[in-house]
C-alpha positions as CSV (number, residue, x, y, z in Angstrom):
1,X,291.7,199.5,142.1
2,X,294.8,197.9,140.2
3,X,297.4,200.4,138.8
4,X,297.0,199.2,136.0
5,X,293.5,199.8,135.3
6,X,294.1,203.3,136.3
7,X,296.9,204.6,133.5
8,X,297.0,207.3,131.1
9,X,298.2,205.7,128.3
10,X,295.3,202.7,128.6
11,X,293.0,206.2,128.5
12,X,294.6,207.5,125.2
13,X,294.8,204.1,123.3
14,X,291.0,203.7,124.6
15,X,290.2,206.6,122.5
16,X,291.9,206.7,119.3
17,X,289.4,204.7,117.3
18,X,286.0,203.4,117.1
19,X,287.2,200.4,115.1
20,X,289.5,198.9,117.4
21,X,289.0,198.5,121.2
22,X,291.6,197.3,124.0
23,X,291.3,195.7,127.0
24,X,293.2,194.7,130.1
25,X,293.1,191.6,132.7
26,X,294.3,191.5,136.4
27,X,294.9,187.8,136.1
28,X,295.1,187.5,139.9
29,X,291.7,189.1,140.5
30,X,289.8,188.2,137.6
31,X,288.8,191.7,137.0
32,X,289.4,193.4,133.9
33,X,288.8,197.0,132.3
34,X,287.2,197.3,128.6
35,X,287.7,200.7,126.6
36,X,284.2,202.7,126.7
37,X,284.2,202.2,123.2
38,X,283.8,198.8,123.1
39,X,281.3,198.9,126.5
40,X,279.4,201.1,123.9
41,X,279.7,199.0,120.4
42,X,279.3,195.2,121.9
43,X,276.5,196.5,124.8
44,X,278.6,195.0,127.7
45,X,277.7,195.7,131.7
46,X,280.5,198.6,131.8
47,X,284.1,198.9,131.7
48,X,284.7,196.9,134.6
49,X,284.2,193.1,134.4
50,X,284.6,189.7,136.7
51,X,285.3,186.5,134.9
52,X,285.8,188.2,131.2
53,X,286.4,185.2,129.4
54,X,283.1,183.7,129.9
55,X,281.4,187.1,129.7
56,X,282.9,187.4,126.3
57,X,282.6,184.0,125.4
58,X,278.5,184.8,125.3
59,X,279.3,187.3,122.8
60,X,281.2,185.0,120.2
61,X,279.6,183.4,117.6
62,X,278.3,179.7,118.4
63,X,280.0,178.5,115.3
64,X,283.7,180.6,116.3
65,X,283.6,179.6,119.7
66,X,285.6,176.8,119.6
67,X,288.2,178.5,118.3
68,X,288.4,181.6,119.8
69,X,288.4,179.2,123.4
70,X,291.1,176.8,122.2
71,X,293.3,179.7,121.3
72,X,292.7,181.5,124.3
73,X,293.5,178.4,126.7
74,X,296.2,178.0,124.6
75,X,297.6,181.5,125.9
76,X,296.9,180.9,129.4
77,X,298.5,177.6,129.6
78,X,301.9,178.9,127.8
79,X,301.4,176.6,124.9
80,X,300.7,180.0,123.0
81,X,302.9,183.4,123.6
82,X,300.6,185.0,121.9
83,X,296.6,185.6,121.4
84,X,296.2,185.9,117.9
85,X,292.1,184.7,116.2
86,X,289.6,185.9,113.8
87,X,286.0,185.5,114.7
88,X,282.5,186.9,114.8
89,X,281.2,188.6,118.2
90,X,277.5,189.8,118.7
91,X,277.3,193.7,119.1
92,X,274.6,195.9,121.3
93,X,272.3,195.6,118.0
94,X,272.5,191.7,117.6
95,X,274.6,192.2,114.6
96,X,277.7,189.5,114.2
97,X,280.5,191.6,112.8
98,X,283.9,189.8,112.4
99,X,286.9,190.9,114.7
100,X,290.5,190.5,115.1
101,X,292.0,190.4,118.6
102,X,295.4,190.0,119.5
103,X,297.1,189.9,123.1
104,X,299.6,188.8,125.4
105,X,300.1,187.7,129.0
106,X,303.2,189.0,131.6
107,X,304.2,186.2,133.9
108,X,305.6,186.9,137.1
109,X,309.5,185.8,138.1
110,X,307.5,182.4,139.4
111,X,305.9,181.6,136.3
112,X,302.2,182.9,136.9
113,X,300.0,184.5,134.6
114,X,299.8,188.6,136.1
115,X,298.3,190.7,133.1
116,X,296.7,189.7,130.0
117,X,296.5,192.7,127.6
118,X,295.0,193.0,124.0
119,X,293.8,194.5,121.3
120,X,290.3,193.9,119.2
121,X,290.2,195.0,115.9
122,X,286.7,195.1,113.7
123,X,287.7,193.7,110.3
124,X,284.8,194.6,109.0
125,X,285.8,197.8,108.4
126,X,288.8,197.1,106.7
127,X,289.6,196.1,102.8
128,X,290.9,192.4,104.0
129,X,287.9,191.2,104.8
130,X,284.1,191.5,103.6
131,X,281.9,192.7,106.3
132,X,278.9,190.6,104.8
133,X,280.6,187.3,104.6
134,X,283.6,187.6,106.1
135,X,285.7,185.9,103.4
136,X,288.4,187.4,102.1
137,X,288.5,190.3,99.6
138,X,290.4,190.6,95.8
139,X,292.8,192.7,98.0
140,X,294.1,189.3,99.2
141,X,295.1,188.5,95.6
142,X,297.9,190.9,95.8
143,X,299.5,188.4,97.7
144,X,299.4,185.3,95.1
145,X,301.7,184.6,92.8
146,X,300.1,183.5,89.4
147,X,302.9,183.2,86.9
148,X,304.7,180.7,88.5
149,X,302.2,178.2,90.2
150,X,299.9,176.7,88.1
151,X,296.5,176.4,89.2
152,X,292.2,177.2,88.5
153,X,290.0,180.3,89.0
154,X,286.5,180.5,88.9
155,X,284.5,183.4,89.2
156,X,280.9,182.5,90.2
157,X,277.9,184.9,89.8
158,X,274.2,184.4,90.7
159,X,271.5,185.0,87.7
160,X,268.8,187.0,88.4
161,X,270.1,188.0,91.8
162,X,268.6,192.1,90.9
163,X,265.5,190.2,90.4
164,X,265.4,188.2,93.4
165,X,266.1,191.1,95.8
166,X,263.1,192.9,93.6
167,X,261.0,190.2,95.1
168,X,262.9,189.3,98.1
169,X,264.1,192.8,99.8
170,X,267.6,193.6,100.4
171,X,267.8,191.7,103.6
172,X,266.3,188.2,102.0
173,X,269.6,188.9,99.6
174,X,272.1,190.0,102.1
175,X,270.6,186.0,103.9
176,X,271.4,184.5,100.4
177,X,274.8,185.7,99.8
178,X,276.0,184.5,103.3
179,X,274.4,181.1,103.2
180,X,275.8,180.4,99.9
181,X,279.4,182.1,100.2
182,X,279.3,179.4,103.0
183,X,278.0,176.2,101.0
184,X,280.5,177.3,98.7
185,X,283.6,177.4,101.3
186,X,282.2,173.8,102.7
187,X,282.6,172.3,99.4
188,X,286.1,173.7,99.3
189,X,289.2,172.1,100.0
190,X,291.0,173.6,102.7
191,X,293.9,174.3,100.6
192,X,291.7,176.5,98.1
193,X,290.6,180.0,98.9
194,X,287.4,181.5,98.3
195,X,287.1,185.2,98.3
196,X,283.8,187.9,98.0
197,X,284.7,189.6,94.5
198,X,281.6,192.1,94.3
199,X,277.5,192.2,94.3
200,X,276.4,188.3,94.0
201,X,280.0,187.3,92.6
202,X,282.1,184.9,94.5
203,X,286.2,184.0,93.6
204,X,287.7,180.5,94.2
205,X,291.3,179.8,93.8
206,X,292.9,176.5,93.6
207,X,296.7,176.0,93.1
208,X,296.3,172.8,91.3
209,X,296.2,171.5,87.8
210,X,293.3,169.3,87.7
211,X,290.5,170.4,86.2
212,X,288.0,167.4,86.5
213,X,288.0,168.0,90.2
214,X,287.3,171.8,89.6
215,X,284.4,170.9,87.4
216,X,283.0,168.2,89.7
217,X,283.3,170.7,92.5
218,X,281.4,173.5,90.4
219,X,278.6,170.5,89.6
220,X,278.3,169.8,93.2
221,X,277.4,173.2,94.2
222,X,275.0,173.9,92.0
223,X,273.3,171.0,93.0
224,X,274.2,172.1,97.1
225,X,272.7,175.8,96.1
226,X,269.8,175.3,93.7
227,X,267.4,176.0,96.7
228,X,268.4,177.4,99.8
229,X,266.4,177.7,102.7
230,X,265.6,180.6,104.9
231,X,265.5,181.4,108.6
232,X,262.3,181.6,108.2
233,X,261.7,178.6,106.0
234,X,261.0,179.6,102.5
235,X,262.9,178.5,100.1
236,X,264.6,180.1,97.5
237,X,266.0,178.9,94.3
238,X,269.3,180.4,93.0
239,X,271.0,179.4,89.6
240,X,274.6,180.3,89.4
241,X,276.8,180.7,86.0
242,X,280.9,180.7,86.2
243,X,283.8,181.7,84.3
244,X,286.8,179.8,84.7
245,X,290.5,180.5,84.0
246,X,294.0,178.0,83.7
247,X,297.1,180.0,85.5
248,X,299.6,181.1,84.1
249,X,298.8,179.5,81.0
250,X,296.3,181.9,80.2
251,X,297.0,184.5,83.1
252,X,299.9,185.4,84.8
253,X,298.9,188.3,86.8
254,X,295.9,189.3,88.8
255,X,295.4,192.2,86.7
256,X,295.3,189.9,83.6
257,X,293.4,187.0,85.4
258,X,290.5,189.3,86.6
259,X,289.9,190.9,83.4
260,X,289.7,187.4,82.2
261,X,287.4,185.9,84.5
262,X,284.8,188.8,83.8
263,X,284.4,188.1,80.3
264,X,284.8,184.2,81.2
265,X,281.7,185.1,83.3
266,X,280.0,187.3,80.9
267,X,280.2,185.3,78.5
268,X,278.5,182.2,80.0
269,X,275.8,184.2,81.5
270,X,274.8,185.4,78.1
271,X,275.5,182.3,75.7
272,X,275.2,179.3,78.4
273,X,273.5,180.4,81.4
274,X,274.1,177.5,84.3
275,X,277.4,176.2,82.9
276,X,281.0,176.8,83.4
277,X,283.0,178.2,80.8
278,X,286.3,178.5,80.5
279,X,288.5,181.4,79.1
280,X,289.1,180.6,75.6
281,X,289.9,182.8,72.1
282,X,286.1,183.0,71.5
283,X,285.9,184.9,74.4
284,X,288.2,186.8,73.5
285,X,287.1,187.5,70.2
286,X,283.3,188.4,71.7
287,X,284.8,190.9,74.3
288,X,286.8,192.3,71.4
289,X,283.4,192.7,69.7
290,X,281.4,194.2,72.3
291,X,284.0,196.7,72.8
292,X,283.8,197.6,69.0
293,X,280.0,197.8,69.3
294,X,279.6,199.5,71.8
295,X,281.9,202.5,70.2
296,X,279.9,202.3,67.0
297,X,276.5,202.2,68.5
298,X,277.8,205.8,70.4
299,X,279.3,207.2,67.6
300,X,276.0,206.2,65.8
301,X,274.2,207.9,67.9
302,X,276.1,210.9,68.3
303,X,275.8,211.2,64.1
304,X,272.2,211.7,64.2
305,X,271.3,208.2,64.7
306,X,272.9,206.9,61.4
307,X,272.8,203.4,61.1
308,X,269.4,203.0,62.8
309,X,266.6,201.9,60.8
310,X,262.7,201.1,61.5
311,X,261.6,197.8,59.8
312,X,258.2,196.7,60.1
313,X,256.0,193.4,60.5
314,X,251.7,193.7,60.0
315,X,249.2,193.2,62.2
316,X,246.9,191.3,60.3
317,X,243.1,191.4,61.1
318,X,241.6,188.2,61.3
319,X,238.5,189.1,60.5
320,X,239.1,190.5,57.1
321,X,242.3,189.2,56.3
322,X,243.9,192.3,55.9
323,X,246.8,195.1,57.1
324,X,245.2,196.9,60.5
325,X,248.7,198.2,61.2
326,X,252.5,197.2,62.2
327,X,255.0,196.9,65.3
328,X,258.0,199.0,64.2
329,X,261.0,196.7,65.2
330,X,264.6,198.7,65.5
331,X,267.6,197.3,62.9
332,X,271.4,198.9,63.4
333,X,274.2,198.2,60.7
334,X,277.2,199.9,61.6
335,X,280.6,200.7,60.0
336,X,282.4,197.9,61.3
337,X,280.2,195.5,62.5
338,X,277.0,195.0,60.2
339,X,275.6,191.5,61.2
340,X,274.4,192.5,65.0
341,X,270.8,191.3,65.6
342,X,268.5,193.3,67.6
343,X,269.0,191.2,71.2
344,X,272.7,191.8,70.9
345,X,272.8,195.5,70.0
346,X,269.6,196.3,72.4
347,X,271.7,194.3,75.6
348,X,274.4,196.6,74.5
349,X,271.8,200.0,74.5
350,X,270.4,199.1,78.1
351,X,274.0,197.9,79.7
352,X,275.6,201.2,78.7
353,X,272.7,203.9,79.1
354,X,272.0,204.4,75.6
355,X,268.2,203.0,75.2
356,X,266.8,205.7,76.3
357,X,267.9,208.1,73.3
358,X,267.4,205.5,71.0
359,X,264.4,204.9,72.6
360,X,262.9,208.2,71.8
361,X,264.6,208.4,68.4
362,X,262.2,205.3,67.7
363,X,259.0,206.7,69.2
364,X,259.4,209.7,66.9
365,X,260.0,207.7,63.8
366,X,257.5,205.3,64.6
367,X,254.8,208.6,65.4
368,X,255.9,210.3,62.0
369,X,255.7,207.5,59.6
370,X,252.0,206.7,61.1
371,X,251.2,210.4,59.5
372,X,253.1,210.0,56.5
373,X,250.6,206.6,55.8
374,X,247.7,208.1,56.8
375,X,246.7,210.2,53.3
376,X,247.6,207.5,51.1
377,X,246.5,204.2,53.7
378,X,244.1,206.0,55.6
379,X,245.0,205.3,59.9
380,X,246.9,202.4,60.3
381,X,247.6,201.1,63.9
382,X,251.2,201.6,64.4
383,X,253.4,200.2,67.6
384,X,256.2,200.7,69.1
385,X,258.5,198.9,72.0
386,X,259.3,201.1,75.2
387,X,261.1,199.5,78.1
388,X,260.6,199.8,81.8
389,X,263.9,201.8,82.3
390,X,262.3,204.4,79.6
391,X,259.1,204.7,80.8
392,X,260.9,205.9,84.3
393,X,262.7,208.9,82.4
394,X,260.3,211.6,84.4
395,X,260.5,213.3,80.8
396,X,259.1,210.3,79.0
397,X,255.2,211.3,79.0
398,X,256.0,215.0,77.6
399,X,258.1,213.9,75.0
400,X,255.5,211.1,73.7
401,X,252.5,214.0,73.6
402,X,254.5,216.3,72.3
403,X,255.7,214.2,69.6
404,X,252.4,213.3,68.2
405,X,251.3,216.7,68.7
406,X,254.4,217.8,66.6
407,X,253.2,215.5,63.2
408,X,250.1,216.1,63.9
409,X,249.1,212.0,65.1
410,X,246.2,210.5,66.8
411,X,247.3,209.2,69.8
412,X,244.5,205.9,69.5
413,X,246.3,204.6,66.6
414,X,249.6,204.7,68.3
415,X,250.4,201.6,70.5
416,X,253.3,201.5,73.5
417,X,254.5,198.2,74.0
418,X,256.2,197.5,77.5
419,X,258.8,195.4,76.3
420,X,259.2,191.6,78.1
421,X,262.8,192.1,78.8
422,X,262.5,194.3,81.5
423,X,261.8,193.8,85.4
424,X,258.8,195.9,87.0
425,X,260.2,196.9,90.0
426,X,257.4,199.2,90.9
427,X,253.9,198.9,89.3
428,X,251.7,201.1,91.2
429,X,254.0,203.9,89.4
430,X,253.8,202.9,86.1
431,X,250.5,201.9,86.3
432,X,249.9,206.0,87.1
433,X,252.0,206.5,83.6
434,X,250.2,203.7,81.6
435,X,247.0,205.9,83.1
436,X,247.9,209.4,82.4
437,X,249.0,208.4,78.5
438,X,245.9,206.5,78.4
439,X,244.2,210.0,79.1
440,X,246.0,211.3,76.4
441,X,244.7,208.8,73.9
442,X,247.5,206.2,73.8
443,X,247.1,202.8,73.6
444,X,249.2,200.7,75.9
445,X,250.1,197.0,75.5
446,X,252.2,194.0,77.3
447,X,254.1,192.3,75.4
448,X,255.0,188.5,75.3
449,X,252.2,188.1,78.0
450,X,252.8,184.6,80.0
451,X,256.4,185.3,80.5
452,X,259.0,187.2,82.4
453,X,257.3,190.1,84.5
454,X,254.2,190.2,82.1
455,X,251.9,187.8,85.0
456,X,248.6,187.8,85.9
457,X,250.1,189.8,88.9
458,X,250.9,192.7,86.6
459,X,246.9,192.9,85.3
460,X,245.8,193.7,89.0
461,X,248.3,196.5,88.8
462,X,248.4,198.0,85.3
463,X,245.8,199.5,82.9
464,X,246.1,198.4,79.4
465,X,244.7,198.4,76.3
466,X,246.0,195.3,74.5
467,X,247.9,191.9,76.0
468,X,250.3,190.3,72.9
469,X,250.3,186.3,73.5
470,X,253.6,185.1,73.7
471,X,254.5,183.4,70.3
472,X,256.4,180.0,72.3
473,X,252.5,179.2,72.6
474,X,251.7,179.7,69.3
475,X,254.2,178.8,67.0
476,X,254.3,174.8,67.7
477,X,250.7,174.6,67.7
478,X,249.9,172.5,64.9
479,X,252.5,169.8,66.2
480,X,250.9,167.0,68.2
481,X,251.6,167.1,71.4
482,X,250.6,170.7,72.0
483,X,247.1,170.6,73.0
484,X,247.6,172.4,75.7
485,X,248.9,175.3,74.5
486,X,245.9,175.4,72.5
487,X,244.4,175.4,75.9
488,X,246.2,178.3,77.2
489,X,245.6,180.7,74.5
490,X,241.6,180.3,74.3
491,X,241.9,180.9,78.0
492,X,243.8,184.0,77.5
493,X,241.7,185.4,74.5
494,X,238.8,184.3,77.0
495,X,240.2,186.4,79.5
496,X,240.8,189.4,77.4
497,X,237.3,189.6,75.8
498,X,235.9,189.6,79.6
499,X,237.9,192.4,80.8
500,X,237.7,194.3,77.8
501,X,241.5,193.9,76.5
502,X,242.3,194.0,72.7
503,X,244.6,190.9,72.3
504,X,247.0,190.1,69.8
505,X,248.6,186.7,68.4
506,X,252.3,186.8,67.5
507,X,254.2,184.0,66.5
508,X,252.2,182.9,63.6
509,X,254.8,181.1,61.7
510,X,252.7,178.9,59.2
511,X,249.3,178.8,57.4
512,X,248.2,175.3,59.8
513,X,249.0,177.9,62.9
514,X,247.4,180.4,60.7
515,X,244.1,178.3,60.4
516,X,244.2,177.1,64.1
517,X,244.4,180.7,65.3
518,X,241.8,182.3,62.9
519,X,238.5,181.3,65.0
520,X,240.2,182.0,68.0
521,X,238.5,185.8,67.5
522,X,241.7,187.6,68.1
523,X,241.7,191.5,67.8
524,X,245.0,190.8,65.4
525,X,247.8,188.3,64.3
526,X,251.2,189.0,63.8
527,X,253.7,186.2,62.3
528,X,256.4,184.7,59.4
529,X,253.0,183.8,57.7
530,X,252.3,186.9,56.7
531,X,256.0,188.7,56.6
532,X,258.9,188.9,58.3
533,X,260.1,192.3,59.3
534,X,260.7,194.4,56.2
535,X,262.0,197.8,55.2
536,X,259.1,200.7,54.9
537,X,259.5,200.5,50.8
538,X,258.8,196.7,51.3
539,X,256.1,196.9,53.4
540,X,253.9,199.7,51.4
541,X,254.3,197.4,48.5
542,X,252.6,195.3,50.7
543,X,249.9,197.9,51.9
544,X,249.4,198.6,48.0
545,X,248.6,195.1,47.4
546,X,246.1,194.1,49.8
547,X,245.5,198.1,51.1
548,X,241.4,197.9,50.8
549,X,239.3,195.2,52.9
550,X,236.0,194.0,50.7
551,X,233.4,197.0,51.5
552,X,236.4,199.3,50.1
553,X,237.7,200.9,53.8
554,X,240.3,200.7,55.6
555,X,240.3,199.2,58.6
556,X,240.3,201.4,61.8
């Protein structure tokens, strides 16, 4: 056996680290000698192997080959000095994992190849490279000078990707992410760099001024990725939203250029989901006020809840045409900002962590000011909004019966709304809450049914007492062309009556939707026809005008 397979020091760099593997080459023989290590990692015959290159090759990936051969000739022919290529090999698992290998070859005094020596590095371990993807990292930007080349950045995020490994699995996404990130770098120039940024966000750089190209290139790959087939052959569709930002005129570092981006990004996927938008002083000004809110909805918080408020919109039976109840719907003025609406000020509350202490500040308000009515209204069907991330607080169940055991309540006139906002990652769990608070007297109730998680799906899954029909097919029913949203909701009344749901209609704008929906034998009917959301002094007024129905009760 050659003397050079046989040397201490190929033993000690053979062991120093499970990331990077060497190997040697008796040229003249064809015989070379593989640290155990990578034997072990990339499930080769053993350390010893005839005709290496072509062993190896079978390991390389189909679409690196190419390059990983041309280089190598390139060695072995002299044209090279060096063995220096990036590319993906297959390891004892099946995995494709991307490696770096360098080497050289010792000629003899005649010119003939003797010893060809390497190193192989697996990238995927290290910062440079993402493992997934193999693109290159942010680290990369370190390297980039921003302040004196002009050029475009976008940063490019999928919508809904939580939801689509909800329904998909983790390996489904892990599939997505790779087949797009390489649309993506097809579409790119060579010139321009695309890098993995984090989760389902992607970075392209371009060191160029023109901007038509940029948004003709973003156009283009949304039509490339807005469905992207599987291995297996499903097909999924994927929406993508992108902040974009002009160096150095409005970045001249990466530090400053990232932190753009992300509220370039933000911004679009909250105000203009599907579109590119560019960094601009609106964005600026709406980062600068969800910083502020954020600190005031905390400090609200932490002050007892000051600045929260319960307003209230009636249920209005349809069959006497008079107040059953209320939803209680959650208002916030703060010190400095007092215009935030509730799906601004909520996003904020879920993003940060703070719904659920909100969230139980509103269940007991809502609980307590049912009592307070009851002596004066008699028991009024009050309802509340809980959302998915609440429910899951394993302390959720003993707070709500403790609360109306506190004041006293009857838990069948208190209704918990699962709000439409949130993604039902795992129904057979809740559907053992909905079922133990059901036990307890609660009533339970999906809102918006028709859209977001609240399917058809969900009724195999969760017991319920009421299903709320989605106002967007009620409010335009008077307008010609709707007919079949008329359809839709008889259908869906249909369907409650049969499987024993109360049902109610919101969205009931007008007194034409009002008269449409009457005969429809809903349980209730909630709308602008009959009030907007009002303060608790506003809405007793109300109660004191039309309290009684016509035999003189209140309704139950």
């Amino acid at each position: 056996m050659s003397d050079i397979f046989n040397n201490e020091l190929f033993e000690a760099f053979a062991s120093a680290s499970d990331h990077v593997y060497i190997y040697v080459c008796d040229m003249k023989t064809d015989i070379s000698r593989w640290s155990k290590a990578a034997v072990d990692y990339f499930g080769l015959e053993g350390e010893y192997l005839e005709d290496a290159a072509n062993v190896w090759g079978q390991h390389v990936h189909p679409d690196d080959l190419k390059a990983y051969t041309e280089d190598i000739e390139g060695v072995f022919s002299g044209k090279r000095k060096y063995h220096n290529c990036q590319y993906r090999a297959r390891n004892a698992s099946g995995r494709y994992v991307w490696v770096e290998c360098k080497g050289s070859v010792i000629w003899d005094a005649q010119g003939n190849p003797i010893i060809f020596a390497g190193l192989m590095t697996r990238i995927d371990g290290q910062s440079k490279y993402d493992s997934l993807t193999g693109l290159l990292t942010t680290q990369e930007l370190h390297y980039f000078d921003f302040a004196s080349q002009p050029g475009i950045a976008l940063l490019i995020g999928m919508d809904g990707f939580r939801k689509t490994i909800s329904n998909y699995g983790y390996n489904i996404g892990d599939e997505l992410l790779i087949r797009f990130s390489r649309i993506m770098s097809d579409l790119c120039k060579p010139e321009w760099r695309v890098l993995r940024f984090s989760g389902d966000e992607f970075l392209v750089l371009a060191f160029m001024s023109d901007l038509r190209e940029m948004m003709n290139f973003y156009k283009e790959l949304c039509r490339e990725t807005d469905t992207i087939k599987l291995e297996d052959g499903r097909k999924v569709g994927v929406s993508i939203s992108a902040g974009g930002v002009l160096f150095p005129k409005d970045a001249d570092s990466r530090e400053v250029l990232i932190n753009k981006l992300e509220h370039s990004l933000e911004f679009a996927k909250n105000n203009q989901r599907g579109s590119l938008i560019f960094f601009s002083e609106e964005i600026a000004r709406n980062h600068e006020r969800g910083l502020v809110l954020r600190e005031d909805l905390k400090q609200s918080i932490q002050n007892g809840f000051k600045g929260f408020e319960l307003y209230f919109q009636p249920f209005i039976s349809p069959a006497f045409g008079t107040i059953a109840g209320c939803e209680c719907l959650l208002r916030w003025k703060g010190e400095r900002i007092r215009d935030s609406y509730p799906m601004e000020f909520i996003k904020v509350l879920e993003d940060y962590g703070y719904i659920n202490a909100v969230g139980f500040w509103v269940m007991e308000q809502a609980i307590r000011q049912q009592v307070a009515w009851r002596e004066r209204y008699g028991e009024l069907q009050v309802s509340f909004n809980v959302s998915y991330q609440q429910f899951l607080d394993e302390t959720f169940e003993e707070r709500a019966i403790a609360c109306v055991k506190k004041y006293g309540a009857d838990p069948n006139y208190i209704i918990i709304e699962l709000t439409e906002s949130c993604q039902v990652e795992a129904p057979k769990e809740l559907a053992a809450i909905f079922g133990r608070l059901r036990e307890q007297g609660f009533r339970i109730a999906l809102d918006d049914f028709g859209t977001a998680y609240a399917s058809m799906e969900m009724l195999k899954w969760l017991p319920v007492d009421y299903i709320k029909v989605e106002h967007s097919f009620i409010r335009e029913l008077a307008q010609p062309g709707h007919d079949i949203d008329y359809v839709i909701v008889d259908s869906l009344l249909e369907m409650c009556r049969r499987l024993g749901y109360h049902s109610i209609i919101e969205g009931v704008e007008d007194g034409k939707v009002a008269d449409i929906v009457g005969p429809l034998n809903a349980t209730l009917l909630q709308g602008y026809h009959y009030s907007h959301p009002i303060c608790r002094d506003d809405f007793e007024k109300l109660l004191d005008d039309g309290k009684t129905r016509k035999d003189g009760q209140m309704i139950k």
